[in-house]
Each structure stands twice: as C-alpha cells, then as structure tokens.
VMD Tcl script that builds the backbone (N, CA, C; Angstrom):
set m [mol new atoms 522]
animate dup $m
set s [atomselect $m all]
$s set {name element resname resid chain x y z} {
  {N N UNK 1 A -86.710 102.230 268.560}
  {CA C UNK 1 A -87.881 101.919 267.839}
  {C C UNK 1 A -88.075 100.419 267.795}
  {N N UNK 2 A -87.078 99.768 267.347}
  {CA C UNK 2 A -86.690 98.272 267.624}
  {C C UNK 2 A -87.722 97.824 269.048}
  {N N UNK 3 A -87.066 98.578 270.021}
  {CA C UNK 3 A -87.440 98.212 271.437}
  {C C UNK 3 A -89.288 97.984 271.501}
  {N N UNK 4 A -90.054 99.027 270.773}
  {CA C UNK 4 A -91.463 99.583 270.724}
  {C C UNK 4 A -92.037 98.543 270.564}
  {N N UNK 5 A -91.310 98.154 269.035}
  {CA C UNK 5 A -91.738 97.157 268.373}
  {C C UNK 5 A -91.864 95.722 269.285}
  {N N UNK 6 A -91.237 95.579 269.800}
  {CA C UNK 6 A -90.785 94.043 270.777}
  {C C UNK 6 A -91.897 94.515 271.657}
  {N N UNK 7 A -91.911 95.651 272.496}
  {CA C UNK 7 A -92.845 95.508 273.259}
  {C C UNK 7 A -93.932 95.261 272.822}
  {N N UNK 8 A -95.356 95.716 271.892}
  {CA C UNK 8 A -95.516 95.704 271.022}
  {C C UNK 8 A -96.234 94.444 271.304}
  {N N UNK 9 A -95.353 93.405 270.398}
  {CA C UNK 9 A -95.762 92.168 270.047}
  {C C UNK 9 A -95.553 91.113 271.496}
  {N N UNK 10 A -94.540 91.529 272.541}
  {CA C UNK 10 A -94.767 91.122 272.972}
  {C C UNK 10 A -95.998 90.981 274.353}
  {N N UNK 11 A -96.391 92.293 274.327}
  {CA C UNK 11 A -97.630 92.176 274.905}
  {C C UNK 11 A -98.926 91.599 274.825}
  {N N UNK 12 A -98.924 90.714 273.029}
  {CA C UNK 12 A -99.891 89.872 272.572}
  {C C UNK 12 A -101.137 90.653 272.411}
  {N N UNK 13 A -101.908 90.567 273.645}
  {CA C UNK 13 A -103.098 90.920 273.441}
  {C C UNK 13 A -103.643 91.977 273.641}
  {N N UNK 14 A -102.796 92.845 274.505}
  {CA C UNK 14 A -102.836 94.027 274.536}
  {C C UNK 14 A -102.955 95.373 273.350}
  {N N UNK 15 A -104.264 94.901 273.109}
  {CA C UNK 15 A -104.223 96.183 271.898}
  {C C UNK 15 A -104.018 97.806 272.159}
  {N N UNK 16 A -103.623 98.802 271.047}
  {CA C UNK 16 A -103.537 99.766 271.725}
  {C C UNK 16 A -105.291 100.731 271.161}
  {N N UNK 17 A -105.351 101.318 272.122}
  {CA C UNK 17 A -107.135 101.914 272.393}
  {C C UNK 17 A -106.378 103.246 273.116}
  {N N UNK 18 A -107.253 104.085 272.540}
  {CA C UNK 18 A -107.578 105.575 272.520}
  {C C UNK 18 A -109.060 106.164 273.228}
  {N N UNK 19 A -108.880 106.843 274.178}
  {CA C UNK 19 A -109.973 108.158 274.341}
  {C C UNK 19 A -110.962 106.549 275.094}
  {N N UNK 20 A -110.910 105.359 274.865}
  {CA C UNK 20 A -111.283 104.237 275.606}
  {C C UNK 20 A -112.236 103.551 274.473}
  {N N UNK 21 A -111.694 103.357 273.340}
  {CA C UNK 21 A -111.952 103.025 272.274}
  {C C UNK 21 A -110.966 102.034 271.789}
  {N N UNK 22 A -111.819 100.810 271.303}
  {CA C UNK 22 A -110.895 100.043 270.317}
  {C C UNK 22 A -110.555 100.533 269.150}
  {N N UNK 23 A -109.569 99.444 269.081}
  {CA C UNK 23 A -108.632 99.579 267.097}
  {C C UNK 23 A -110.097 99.314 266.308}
  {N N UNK 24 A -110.695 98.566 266.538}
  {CA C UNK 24 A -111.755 98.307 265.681}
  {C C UNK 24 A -112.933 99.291 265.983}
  {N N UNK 25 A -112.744 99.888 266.928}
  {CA C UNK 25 A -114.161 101.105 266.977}
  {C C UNK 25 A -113.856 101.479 266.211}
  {N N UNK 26 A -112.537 102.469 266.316}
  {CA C UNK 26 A -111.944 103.543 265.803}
  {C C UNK 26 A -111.785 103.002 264.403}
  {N N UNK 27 A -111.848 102.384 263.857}
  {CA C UNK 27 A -111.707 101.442 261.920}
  {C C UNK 27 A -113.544 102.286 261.628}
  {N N UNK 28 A -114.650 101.540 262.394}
  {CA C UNK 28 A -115.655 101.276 262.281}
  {C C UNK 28 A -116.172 103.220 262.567}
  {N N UNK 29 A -115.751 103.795 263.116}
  {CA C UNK 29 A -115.882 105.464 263.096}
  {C C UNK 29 A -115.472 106.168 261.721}
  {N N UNK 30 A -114.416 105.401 261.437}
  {CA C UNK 30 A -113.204 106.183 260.022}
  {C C UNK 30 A -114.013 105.810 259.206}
  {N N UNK 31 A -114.891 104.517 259.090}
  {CA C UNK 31 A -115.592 103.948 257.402}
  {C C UNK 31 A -116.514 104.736 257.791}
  {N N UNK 32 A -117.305 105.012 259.219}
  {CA C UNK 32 A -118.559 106.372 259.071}
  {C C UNK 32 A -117.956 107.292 258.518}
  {N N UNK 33 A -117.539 107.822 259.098}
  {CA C UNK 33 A -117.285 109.151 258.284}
  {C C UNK 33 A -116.612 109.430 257.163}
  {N N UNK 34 A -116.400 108.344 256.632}
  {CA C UNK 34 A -115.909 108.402 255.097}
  {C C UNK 34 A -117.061 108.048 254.243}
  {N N UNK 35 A -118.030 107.301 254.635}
  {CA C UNK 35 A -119.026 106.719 254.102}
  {C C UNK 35 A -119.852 107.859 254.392}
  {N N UNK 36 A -120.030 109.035 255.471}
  {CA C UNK 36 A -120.662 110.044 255.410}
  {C C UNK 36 A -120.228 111.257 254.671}
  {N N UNK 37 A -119.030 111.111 254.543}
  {CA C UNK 37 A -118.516 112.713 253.536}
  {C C UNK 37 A -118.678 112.003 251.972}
  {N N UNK 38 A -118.426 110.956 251.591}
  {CA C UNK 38 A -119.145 110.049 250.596}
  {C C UNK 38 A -120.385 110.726 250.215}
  {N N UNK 39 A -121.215 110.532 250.918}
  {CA C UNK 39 A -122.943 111.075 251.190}
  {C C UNK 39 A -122.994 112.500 250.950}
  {N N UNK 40 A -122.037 113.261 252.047}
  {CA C UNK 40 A -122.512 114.518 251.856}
  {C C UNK 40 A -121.985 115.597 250.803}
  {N N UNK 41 A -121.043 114.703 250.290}
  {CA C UNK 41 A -120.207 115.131 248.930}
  {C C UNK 41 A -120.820 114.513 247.533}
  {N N UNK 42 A -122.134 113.989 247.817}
  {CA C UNK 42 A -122.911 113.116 246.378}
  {C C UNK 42 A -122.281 112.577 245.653}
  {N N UNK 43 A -121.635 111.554 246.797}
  {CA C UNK 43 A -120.113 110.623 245.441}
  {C C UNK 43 A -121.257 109.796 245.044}
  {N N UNK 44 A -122.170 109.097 245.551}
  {CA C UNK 44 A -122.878 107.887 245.411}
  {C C UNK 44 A -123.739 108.444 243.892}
  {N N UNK 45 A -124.057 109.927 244.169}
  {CA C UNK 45 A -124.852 110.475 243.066}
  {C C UNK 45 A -124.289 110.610 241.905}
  {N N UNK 46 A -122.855 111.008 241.893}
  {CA C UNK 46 A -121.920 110.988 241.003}
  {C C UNK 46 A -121.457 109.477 240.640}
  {N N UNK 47 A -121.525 108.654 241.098}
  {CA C UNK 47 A -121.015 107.519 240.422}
  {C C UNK 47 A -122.634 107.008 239.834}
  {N N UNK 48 A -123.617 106.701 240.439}
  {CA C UNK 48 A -124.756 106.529 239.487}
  {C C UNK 48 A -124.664 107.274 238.702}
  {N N UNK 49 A -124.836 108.984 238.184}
  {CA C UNK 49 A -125.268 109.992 236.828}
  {C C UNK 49 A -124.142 108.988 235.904}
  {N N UNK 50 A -122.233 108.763 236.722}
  {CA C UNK 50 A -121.365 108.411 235.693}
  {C C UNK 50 A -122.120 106.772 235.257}
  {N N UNK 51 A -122.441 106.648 236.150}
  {CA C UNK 51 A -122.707 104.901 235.313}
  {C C UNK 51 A -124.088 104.814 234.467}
  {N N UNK 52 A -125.116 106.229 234.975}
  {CA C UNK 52 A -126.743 106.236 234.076}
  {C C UNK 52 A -125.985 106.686 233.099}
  {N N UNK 53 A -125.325 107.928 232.501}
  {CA C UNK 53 A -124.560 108.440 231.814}
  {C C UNK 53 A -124.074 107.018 230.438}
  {N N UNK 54 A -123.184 106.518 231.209}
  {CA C UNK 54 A -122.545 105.093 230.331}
  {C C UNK 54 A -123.813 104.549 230.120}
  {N N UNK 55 A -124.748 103.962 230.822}
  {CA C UNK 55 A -125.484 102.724 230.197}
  {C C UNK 55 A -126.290 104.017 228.968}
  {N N UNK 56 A -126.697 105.330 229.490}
  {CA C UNK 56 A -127.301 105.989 228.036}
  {C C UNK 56 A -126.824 105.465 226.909}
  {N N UNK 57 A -124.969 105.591 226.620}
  {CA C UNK 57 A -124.761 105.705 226.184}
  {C C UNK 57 A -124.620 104.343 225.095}
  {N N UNK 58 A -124.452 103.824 225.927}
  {CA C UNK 58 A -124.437 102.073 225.718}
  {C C UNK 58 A -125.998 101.964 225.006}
  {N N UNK 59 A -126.809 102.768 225.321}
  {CA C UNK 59 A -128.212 102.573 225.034}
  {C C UNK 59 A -128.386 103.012 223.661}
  {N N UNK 60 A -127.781 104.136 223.577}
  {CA C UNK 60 A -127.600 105.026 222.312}
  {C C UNK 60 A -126.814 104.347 220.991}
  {N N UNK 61 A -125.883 103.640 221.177}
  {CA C UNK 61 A -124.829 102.939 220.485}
  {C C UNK 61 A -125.737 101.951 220.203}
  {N N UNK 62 A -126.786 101.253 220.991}
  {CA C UNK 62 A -127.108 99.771 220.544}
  {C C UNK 62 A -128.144 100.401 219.684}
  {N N UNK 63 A -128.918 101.671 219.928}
  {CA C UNK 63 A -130.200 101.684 218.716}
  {C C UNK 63 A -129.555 102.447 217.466}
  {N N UNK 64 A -128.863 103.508 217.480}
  {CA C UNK 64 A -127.750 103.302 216.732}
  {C C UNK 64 A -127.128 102.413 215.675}
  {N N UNK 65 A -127.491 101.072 216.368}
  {CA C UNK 65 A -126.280 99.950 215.565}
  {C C UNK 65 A -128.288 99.449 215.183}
  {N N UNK 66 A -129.116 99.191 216.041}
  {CA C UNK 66 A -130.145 98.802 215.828}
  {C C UNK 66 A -130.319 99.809 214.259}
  {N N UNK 67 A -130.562 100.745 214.092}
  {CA C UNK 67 A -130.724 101.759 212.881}
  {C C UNK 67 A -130.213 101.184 211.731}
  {N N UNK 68 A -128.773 101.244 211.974}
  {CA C UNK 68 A -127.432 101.027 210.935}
  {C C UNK 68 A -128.011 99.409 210.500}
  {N N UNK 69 A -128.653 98.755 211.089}
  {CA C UNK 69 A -128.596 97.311 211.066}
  {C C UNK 69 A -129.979 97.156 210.060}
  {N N UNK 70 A -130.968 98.198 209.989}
  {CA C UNK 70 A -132.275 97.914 209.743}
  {C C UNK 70 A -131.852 98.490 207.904}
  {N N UNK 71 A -131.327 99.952 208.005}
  {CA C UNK 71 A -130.597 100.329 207.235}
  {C C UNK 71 A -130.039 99.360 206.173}
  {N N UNK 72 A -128.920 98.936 206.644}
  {CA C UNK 72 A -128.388 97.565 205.881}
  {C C UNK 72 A -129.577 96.464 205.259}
  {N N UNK 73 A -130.161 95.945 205.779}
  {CA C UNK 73 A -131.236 95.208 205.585}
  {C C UNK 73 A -132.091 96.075 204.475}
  {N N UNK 74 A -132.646 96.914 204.655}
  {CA C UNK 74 A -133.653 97.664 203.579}
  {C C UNK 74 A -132.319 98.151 202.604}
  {N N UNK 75 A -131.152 98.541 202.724}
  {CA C UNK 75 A -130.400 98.356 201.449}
  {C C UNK 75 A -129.904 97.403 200.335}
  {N N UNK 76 A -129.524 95.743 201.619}
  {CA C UNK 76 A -129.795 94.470 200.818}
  {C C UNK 76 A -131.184 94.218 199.848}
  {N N UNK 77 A -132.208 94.316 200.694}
  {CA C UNK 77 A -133.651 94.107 199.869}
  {C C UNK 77 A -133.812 94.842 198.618}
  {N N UNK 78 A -133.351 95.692 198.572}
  {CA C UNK 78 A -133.588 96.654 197.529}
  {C C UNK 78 A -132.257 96.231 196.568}
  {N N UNK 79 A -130.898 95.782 196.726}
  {CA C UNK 79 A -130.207 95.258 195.737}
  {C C UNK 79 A -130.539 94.331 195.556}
  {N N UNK 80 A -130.536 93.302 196.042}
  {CA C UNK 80 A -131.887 91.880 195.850}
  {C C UNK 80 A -132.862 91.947 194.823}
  {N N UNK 81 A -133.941 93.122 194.828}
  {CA C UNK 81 A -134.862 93.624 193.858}
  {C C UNK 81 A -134.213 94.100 192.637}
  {N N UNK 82 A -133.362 94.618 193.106}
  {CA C UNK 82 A -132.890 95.773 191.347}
  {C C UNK 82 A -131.451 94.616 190.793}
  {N N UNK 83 A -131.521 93.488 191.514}
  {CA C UNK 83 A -130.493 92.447 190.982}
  {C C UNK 83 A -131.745 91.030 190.012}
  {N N UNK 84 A -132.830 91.165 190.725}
  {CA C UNK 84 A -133.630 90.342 190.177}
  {C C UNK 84 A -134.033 91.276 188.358}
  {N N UNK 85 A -134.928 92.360 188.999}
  {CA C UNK 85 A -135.339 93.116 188.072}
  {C C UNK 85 A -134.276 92.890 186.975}
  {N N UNK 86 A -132.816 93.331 187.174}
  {CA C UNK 86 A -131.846 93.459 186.161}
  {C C UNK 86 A -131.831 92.107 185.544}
  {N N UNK 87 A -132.002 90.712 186.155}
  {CA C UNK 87 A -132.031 89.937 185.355}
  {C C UNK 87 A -132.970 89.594 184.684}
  {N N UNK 88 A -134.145 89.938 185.142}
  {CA C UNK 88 A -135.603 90.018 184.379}
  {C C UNK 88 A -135.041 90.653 182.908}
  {N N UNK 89 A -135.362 92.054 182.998}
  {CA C UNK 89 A -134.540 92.782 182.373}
  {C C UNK 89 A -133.775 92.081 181.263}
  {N N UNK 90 A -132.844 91.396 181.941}
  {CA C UNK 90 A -131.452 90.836 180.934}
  {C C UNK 90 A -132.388 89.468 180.263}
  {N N UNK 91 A -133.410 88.791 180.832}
  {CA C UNK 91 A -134.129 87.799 179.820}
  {C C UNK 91 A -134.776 87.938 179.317}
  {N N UNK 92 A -135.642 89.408 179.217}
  {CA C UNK 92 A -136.308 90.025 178.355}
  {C C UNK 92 A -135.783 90.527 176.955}
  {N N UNK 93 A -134.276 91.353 177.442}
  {CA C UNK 93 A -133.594 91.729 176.022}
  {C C UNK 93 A -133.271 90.319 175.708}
  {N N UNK 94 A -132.963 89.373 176.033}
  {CA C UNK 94 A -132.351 88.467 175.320}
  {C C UNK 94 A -133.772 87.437 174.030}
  {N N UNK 95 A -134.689 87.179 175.249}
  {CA C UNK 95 A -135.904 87.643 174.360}
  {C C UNK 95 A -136.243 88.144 173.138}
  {N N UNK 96 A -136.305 89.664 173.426}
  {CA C UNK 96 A -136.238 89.963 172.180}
  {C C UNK 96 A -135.407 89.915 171.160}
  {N N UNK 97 A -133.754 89.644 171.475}
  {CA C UNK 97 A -133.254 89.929 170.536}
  {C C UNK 97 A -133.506 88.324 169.631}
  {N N UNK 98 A -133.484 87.434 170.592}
  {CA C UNK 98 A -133.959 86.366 169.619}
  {C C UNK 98 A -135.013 86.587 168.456}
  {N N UNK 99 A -136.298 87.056 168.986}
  {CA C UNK 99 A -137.352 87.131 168.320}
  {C C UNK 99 A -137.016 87.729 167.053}
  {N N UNK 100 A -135.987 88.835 167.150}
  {CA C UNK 100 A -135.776 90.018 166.110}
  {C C UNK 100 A -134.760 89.416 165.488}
  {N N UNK 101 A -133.882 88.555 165.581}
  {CA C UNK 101 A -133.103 87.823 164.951}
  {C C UNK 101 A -133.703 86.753 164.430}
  {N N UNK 102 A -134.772 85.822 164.826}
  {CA C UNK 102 A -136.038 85.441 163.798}
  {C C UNK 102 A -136.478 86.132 162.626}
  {N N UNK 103 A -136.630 86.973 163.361}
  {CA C UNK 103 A -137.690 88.109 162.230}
  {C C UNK 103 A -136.580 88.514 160.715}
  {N N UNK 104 A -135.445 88.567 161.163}
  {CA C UNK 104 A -134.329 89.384 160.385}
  {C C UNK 104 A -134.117 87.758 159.588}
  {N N UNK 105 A -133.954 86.269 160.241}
  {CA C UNK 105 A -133.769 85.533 159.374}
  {C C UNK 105 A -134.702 85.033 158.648}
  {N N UNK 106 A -136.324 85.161 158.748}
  {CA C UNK 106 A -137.267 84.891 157.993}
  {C C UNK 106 A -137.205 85.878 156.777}
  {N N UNK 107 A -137.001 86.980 156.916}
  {CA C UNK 107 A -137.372 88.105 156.105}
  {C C UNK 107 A -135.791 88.153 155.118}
  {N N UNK 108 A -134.672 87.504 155.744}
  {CA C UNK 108 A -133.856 87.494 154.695}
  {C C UNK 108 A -133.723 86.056 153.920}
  {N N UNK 109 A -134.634 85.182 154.387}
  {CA C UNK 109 A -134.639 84.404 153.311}
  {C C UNK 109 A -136.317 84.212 152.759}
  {N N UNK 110 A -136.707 85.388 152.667}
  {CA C UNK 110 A -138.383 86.002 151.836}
  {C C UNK 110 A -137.434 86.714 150.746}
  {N N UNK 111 A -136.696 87.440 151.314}
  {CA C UNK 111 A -135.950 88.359 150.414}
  {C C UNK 111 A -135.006 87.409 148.929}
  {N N UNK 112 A -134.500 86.390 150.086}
  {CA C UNK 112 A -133.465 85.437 148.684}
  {C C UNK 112 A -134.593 84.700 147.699}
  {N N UNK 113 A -135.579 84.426 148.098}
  {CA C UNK 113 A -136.579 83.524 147.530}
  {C C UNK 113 A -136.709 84.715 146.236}
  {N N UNK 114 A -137.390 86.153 146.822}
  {CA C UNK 114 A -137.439 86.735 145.542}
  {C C UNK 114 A -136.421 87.017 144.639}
  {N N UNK 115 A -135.349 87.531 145.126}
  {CA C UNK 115 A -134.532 87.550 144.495}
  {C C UNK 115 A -133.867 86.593 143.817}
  {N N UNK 116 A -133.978 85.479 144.123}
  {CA C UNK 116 A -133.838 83.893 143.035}
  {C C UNK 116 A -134.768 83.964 142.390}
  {N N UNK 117 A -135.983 83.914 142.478}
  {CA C UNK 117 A -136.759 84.527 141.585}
  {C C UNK 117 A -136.816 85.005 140.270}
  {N N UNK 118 A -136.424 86.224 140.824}
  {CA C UNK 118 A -135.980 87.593 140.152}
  {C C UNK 118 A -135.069 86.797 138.827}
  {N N UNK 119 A -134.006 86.702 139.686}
  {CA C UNK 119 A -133.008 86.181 138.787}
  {C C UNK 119 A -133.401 85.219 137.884}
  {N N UNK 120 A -134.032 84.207 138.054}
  {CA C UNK 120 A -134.603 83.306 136.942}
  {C C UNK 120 A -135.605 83.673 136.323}
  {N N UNK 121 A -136.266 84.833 136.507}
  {CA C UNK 121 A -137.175 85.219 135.586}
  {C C UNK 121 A -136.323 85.987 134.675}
  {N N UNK 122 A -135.295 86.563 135.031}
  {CA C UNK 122 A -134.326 87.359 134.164}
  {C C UNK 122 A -133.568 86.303 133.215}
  {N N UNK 123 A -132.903 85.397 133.829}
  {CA C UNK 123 A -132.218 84.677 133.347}
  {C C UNK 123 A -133.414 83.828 132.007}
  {N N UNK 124 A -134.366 83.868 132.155}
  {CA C UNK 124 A -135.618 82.937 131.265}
  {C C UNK 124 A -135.766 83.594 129.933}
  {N N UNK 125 A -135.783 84.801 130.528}
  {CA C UNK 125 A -136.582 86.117 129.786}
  {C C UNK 125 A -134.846 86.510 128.298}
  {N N UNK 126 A -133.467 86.248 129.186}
  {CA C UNK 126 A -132.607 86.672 128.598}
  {C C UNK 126 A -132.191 85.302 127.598}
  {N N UNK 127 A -132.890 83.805 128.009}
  {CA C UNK 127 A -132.485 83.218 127.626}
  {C C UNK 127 A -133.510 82.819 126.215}
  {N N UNK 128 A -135.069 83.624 126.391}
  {CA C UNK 128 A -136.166 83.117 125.582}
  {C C UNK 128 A -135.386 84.418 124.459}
  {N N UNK 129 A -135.295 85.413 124.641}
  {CA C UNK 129 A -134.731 86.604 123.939}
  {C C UNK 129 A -133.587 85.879 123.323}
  {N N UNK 130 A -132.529 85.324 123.516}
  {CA C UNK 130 A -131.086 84.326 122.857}
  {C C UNK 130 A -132.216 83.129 121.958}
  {N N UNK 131 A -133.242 83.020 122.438}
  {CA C UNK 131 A -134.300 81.501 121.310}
  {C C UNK 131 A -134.489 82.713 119.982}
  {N N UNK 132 A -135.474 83.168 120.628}
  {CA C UNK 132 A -135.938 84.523 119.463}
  {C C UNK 132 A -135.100 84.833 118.373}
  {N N UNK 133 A -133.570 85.245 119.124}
  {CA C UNK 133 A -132.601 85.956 118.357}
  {C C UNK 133 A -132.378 84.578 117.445}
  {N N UNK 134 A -131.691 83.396 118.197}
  {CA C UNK 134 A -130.965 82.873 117.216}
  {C C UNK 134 A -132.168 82.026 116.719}
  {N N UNK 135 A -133.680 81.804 116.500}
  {CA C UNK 135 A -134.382 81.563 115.499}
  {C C UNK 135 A -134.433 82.387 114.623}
  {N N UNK 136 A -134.338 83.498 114.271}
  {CA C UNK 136 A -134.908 84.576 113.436}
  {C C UNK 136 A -133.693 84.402 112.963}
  {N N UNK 137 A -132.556 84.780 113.283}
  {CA C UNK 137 A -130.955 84.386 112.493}
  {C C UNK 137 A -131.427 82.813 111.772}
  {N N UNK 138 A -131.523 81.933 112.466}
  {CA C UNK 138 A -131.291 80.776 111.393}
  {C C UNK 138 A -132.559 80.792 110.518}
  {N N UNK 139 A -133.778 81.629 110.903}
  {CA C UNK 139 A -134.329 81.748 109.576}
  {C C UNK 139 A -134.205 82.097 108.460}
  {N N UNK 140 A -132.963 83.527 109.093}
  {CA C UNK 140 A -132.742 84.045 108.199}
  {C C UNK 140 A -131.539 83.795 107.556}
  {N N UNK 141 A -130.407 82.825 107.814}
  {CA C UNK 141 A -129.692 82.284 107.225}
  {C C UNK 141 A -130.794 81.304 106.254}
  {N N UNK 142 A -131.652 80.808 106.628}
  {CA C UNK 142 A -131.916 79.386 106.002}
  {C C UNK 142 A -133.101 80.213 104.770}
  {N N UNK 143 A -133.559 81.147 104.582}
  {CA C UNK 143 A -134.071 81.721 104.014}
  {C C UNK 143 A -132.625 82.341 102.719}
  {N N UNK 144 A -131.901 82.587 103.237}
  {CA C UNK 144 A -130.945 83.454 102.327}
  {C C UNK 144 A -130.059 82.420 101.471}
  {N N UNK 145 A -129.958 80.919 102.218}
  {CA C UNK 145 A -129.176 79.987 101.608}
  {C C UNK 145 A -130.468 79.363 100.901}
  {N N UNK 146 A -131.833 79.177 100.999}
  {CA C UNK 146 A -133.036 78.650 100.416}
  {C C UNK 146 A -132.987 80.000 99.222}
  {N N UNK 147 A -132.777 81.216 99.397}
  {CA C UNK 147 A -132.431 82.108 98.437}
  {C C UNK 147 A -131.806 81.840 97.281}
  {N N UNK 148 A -130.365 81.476 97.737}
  {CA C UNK 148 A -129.352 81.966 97.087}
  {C C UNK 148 A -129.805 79.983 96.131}
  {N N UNK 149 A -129.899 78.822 97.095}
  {CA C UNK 149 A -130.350 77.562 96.200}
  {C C UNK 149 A -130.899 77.821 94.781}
  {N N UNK 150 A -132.063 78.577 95.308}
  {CA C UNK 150 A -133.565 78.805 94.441}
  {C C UNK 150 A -132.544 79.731 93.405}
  {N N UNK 151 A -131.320 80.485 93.098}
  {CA C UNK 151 A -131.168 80.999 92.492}
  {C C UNK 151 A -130.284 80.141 91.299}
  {N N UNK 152 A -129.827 79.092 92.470}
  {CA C UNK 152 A -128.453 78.565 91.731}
  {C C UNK 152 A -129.352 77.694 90.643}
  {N N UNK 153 A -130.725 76.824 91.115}
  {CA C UNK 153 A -131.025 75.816 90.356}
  {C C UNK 153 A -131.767 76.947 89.391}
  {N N UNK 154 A -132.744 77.318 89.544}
  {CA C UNK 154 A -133.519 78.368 88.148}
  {C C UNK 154 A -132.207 78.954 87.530}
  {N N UNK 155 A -131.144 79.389 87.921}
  {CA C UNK 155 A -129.973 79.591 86.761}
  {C C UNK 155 A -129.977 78.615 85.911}
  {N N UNK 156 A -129.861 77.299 86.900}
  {CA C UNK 156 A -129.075 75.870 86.166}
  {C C UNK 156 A -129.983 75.911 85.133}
  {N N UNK 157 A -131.595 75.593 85.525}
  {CA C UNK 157 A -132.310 74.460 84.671}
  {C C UNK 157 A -132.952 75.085 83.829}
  {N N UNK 158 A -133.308 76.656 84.084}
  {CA C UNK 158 A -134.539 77.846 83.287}
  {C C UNK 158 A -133.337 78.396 82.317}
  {N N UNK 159 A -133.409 77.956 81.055}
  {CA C UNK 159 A -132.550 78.804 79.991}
  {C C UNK 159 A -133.691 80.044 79.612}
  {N N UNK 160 A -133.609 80.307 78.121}
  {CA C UNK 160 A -134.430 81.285 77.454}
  {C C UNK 160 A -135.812 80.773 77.073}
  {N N UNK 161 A -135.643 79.271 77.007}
  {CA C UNK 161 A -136.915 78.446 75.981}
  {C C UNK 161 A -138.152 78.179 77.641}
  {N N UNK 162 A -137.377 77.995 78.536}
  {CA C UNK 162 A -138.119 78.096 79.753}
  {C C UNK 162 A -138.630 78.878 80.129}
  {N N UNK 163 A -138.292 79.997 80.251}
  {CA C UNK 163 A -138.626 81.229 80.788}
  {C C UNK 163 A -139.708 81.598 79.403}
  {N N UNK 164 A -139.612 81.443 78.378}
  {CA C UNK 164 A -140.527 81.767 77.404}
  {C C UNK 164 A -142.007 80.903 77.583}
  {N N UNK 165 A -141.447 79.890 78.203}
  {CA C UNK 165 A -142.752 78.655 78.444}
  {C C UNK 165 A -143.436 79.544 79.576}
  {N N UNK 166 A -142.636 79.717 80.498}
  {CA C UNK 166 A -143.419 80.030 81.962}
  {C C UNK 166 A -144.181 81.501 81.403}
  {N N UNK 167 A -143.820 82.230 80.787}
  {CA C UNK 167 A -144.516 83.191 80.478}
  {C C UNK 167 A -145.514 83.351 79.732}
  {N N UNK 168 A -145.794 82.456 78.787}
  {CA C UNK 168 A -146.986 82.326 78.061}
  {C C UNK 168 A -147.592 81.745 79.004}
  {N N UNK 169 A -147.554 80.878 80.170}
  {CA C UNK 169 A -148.772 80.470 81.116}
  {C C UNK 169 A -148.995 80.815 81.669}
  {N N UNK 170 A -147.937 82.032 81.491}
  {CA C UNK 170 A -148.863 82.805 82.539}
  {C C UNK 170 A -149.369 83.979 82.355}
  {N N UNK 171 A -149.690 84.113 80.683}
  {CA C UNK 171 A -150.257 85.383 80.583}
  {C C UNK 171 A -151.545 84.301 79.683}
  {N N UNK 172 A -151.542 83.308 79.260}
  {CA C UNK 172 A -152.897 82.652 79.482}
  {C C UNK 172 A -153.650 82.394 80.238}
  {N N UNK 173 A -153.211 82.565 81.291}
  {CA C UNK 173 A -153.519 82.468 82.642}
  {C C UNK 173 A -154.334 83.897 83.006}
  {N N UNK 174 A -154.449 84.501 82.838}
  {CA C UNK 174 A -154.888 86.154 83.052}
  {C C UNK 174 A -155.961 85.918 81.836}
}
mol reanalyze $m
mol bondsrecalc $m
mol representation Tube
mol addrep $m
C-alpha cells in the first residue's frame, strides 16, 4: 500500500480519471446530484417552511411582547391616575378635617364663653342672694339690739310718774 502511495505522488500530475472523466468532473457530477436529490426530496422546501416557521414565530413573540408591553403601559397610566386621585383624595380629607377641627374649636370656645357666663351669672345671683341674706340678718340684728336699747333706756328713764305723763297726752290727745 506504501508502494501505491509513492507511486501516487510520484507521478505528480497524473491524476487518476474514470470512464474518461476528471477528479473534478466527477466532484462537479456528485454536487449535481446531491443538489438534485436535495430538490427532489424538498430539502430546500423544508428548510424555508423550518426557517418561515421560526421567523412566524419570532413574529409571534415580538407582538406578543408588543401586547405585554402596551399592557404594562395602560397598567402604569392607570396607577399613575388612581396614585394621583388617592392623593387628591388624601388633600381633600385633610381639608376637611382641618375645616371640622375649626368648626369643633370655634364652637368649643362659643360653648366656654357661655358657660363662663353661665357661671357668673350664677355666681352674681348666689352672691346678690349672700347681700339679701346678710342685709336682712343685720337688719335684723340691728333692729333686735335697737329693740332690746329702746327697752333698756324706757326701763332706765320712764318710772310710774312718766308713764302717767305720757298717758294723759295721750288721751288728751284723742
């Protein structure tokens, strides 16, 4: 085999050819007819359906993601809105609660006004009632000690000869 080989190469240019055909016919026959059972076996058809097939699919995935993407977007907008609204919302109650916490501190000091009021009309009323009382007491102490005076001096000074005077003038008197 060794030997084949040597010959072989050493014949250089001597290619080996068949039926009176070159190495390179015979290459250029083999890619026909591979390139024709290719053809008549619809590889060419089969590798386009596999590659129309993929780009579908590739097609499908991008509107897909196109969807998912629009999706997202009209879900942001709408938390966006119901994040605004909520703070609307949140400055409105706060709003009011001010207003109503106005309202609650005007009306509780309407309320203390009357009720100070109140109280000093009570306190006036309890204190003109304490005048009343203790005038009528010291009248009536000062009446009972102007009493009891008026008794001590007409004891002292009116004997029998007095009282006899005052009575004749006063039935001349009539």
């Amino acid at each position: 085999m060794v030997d084949a080989l040597t010959i072989l190469i050493a014949a250089g240019d001597n290619e080996p050819a068949a039926l009176g055909l070159d190495s390179y016919q015979w290459v250029s026959i083999a890619m026909l007819a591979l390139v024709g059972i290719f053809i008549w076996k619809k590889v060419p058809g089969l590798i386009t359906g596999g590659l129309d097939s993929k780009i579908q699919e590739i097609k499908d995935q991008l509107d897909e993601a196109k969807n998912l993407r629009a999706e997202a977007e009209a879900l942001r907008d709408e938390y966006a809105t119901k994040i605004k609204d909520a703070e609307k919302h949140a400055e409105d109650m706060l709003a009011n609660a001010e207003r109503d916490a106005d309202a609650i501190l005007k009306k509780a000091e309407a309320d203390g006004k009357l009720m100070v009021e109140r109280r000093k009309r009570m306190a006036e009323d309890k204190i003109a009632t304490a005048e009343r009382e203790a005038v009528a007491e010291v009248k009536s102490v000062a009446v009972n000690a102007a009493a009891a005076a008026a008794r001590t001096l007409i004891a002292d000074r009116h004997d029998a000869e007095a009282d006899k005077k005052l009575a004749d003038e006063m039935i001349s008197s009539i």
